[in-house]
C-alpha angles and dihedrals in degrees: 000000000000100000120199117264108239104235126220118295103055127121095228095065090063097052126107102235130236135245113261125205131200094279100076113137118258091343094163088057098051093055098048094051090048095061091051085050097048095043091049088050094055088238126138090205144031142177135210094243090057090068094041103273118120101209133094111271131123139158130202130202103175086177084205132208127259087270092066134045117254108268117193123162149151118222127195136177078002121181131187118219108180139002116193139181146058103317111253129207114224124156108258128192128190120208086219090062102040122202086007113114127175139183101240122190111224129163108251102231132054139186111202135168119218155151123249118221081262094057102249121143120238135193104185137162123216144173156168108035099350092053096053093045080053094041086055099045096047088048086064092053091047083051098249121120121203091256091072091064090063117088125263087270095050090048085049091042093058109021086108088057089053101041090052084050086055097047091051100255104140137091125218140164095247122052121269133219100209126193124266111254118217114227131195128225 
C-alpha cells in the first residue's frame, strides 16, 4: 500500500525516533509498504518519520548503476559508530522536501551497527554513494533533515521554497501528508 510522505513542516520530521523490538505490529507490512512507497515515489531511500511513524527504522534501495553493485536493505534501531574521510559535496533531495536540492557535505565512509528485518544484527562499513543514501536516511530517524546541514544564506535563500512545501504548495507525482496549519481567527 503506497502511504502518503509527511512534507516539511511536520513535527515528526524533527524527533529523535524510538527503539523498536520484535513485537512491532505488523512490521513485515510496513516495510513492505514502505518500499512500494518509496519506489512510487522515485526515492532510493526512505525513513519511517517520514510516513508519520517516530521509530528507527529505514530502507534503501539505491537501485545503482552498472558501476556499482544493487544495494537494497532494510535498517532498524540503526546506529552509526563512526564516519571517516575527507568530507564530499553531492546534491542531495528529500522526498519530504520535494523540488528542493542541495549540495550537502557528508564524510564518505561509515561504520554502523543494525537489525535486519529478520532480526539479525549487523555491524557493516560502507562508503562512497551508499554511505551517504544511509547517512541521509539515518539522519531522518535522528531527527535531522538534510536542510539543517546548509549555512545560515542558503537556509535564507530558500526558506520561501520550504514554507510553500509546509503549507502545502507543491505539486508531486505520490501523495503528501502535509502539516496542520494553525489559523487564527
Amino acid at each position: 500500500m503506497k502511504l502518503p510522505i509527511v512534507a516539511y513542516g511536520d513535527p515528526v520530521l524533527k524527533k529523535v525516533c524510538e527503539d523498536i523490538d520484535q513485537n512491532y505490529p505488523k512490521l513485515d507490512t510496513l516495510i513492505a509498504d514502505m518500499f512500494e512507497t518509496m519506489y512510487h515515489a522515485n526515492g532510493v531511500g526512505l525513513a519511517a518519520p517520514q510516513i508519520g511513524l517516530p521509530i528507527r527504522l529505514f530502507i534503501v534501495d539505491t537501485r545503482a548503476d552498472e558501476d556499482e553493485p544493487p544495494f537494497k536493505k532494510v535498517f532498524i534501531n540503526a546506529q552509526i559508530l563512526e564516519e571517516t574521510g575527507e568530507p564530499w559535496a553531492f546534491n542531495e533531495g528529500c522526498l519530504s522536501i520535494p523540488d528542493v536540492r542541495e549540495d550537502i557535505m557528508r564524510k564518505p565512509n561509515i561504520l554502523i551497527r543494525y537489525y535486519d528485518e529478520n532480526w539479525n544484527l549487523f555491524e557493516e562499513n560502507y562508503d562512497g554513494f551508499t554511505a551517504r543514501v544511509i547517512q541521509h536516511e539515518y539522519d531522518h530517524i535522528e531527527g535531522k533533515l538534510f536542510t539543517d546541514k546548509l549555512s545560515l544564506l542558503r537556509k535564507q535563500l530558500i526558506k520561501g521554497r520550504l514554507d510553500a512545501i509546509s503549507k502545502g504548495r507543491v505539486s508531486t507525482d505520490y501523495k503528501m501528508k502535509f502539516p496542520k496549519v494553525n489559523k487564527k481567527r
